[in-house]
SEMARSE-408292 format. One record per residue (C-alpha): residue in one letter; x, y, z. Coordinates in steps of 0.05 Angstrom, whole numbers, plus 5000, padded with zeros to 4 digits. Last residue first. Example, Ala and Ser with C-alpha at 12.3 -4.5 7.8 and 13.67 -1.06 7.14 Angstrom:
BEGIN
S527349795143/A524649105156/
***
This chain:
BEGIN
X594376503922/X591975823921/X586975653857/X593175313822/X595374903876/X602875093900/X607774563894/X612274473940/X620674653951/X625374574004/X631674863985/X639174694018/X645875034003/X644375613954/X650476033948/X652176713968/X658476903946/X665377033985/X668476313976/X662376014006/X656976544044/X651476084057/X644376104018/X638575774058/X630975654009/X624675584028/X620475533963/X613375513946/X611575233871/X608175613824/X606275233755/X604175423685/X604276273693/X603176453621/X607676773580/X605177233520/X605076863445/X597576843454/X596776063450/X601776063513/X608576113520/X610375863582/X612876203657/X614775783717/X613176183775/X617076093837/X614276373903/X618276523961/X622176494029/X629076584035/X633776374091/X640676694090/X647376584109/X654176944123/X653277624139/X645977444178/X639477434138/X631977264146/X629577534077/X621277434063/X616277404006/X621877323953/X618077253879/X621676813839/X620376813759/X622976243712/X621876203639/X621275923581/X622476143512/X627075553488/X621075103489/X622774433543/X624573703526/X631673773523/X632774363573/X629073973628/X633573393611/X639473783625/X636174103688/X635473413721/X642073173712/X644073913752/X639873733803/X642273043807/X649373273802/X648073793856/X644373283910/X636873073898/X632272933941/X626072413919/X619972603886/X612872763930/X615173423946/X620873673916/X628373683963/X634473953936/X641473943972/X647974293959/X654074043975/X656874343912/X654775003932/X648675283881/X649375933845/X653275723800/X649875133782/X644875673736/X651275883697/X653775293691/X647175033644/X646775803614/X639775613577/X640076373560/X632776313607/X636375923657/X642176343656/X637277013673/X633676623723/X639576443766/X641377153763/X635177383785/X635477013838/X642277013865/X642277813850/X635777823903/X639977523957/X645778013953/X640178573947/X637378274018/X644878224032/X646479014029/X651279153979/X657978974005/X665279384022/X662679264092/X660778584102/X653078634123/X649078374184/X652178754235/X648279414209/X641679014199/X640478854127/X635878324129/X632178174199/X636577764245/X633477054257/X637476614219/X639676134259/X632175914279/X630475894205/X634275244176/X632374964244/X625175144246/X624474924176/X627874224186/X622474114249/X617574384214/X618673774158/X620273304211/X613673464239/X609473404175/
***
């Protein structure tokens, strides 16, 4: 558990200026907790068109993905991963992320949040399958915030 706070506390520890502080915003931008919100529902817009480059988008090639109890994964893992996810999965699934918190500076930010992976069920309505708890850092690269490094768990279903 230590190295795991100790990766959190570093990932956070730049990161410390609350979202959308005047210094904390190019000029000509939106402000970056909105910046941070387009990732994600972005993201979850390709996934759901099954938009393969669409979703990698928004990660930085250098990325790196880490699941509890599997092992990391860099972008072509990731990316690997999602093709198979597309083969075996219904084409009406769905993503949502729920941000609980923005730590953000012009160039980086550290998101934490809920992701809620959304199935038909027998009704026809989506159902909430599995939630996992995400801490995420986007970097500025090439003027667009990408994700560079996400930490991710899964939540157990009687945990709010």
């Amino acid at each position: 558990m230590k190295p795991l706070l100790a990766l959190l506390l570093a990932l956070l520890i730049p990161a410390i200026a609350p979202a959308d502080s005047p210094t904390n915003k190019p000029s000509n931008a939106p402000p970056i907790s909105q910046q941070v919100r387009d990732v994600y529902r972005l993201w979850a817009d390709a996934f759901e068109k099954r938009d393969l480059d669409g979703m990698m988008s928004h990660y930085d090639r250098a990325m790196h993905f880490s699941m509890q109890g599997q092992p990391d994964q860099n972008f072509e893992q990731v990316r690997a991963s999602f093709v198979q996810d597309f083969a075996a999965r219904d084409k009406g699934d769905a993503w949502r992320f729920n941000i609980e918190k923005v730590y953000a500076t012009e160039n980086q930010a550290t998101v934490i949040g809920i992701w809620e992976y959304l199935l038909k069920g027998r009704s026809g309505k989506r159902e909430t399958s599995l939630r996992i708890r995400s801490v995420d850092v986007l970097q500025r690269r090439d003027g667009r915030l990408k994700i560079v490094h996400t930490v991710n768990y899964p939540i157990a279903s009687d945990t709010p």
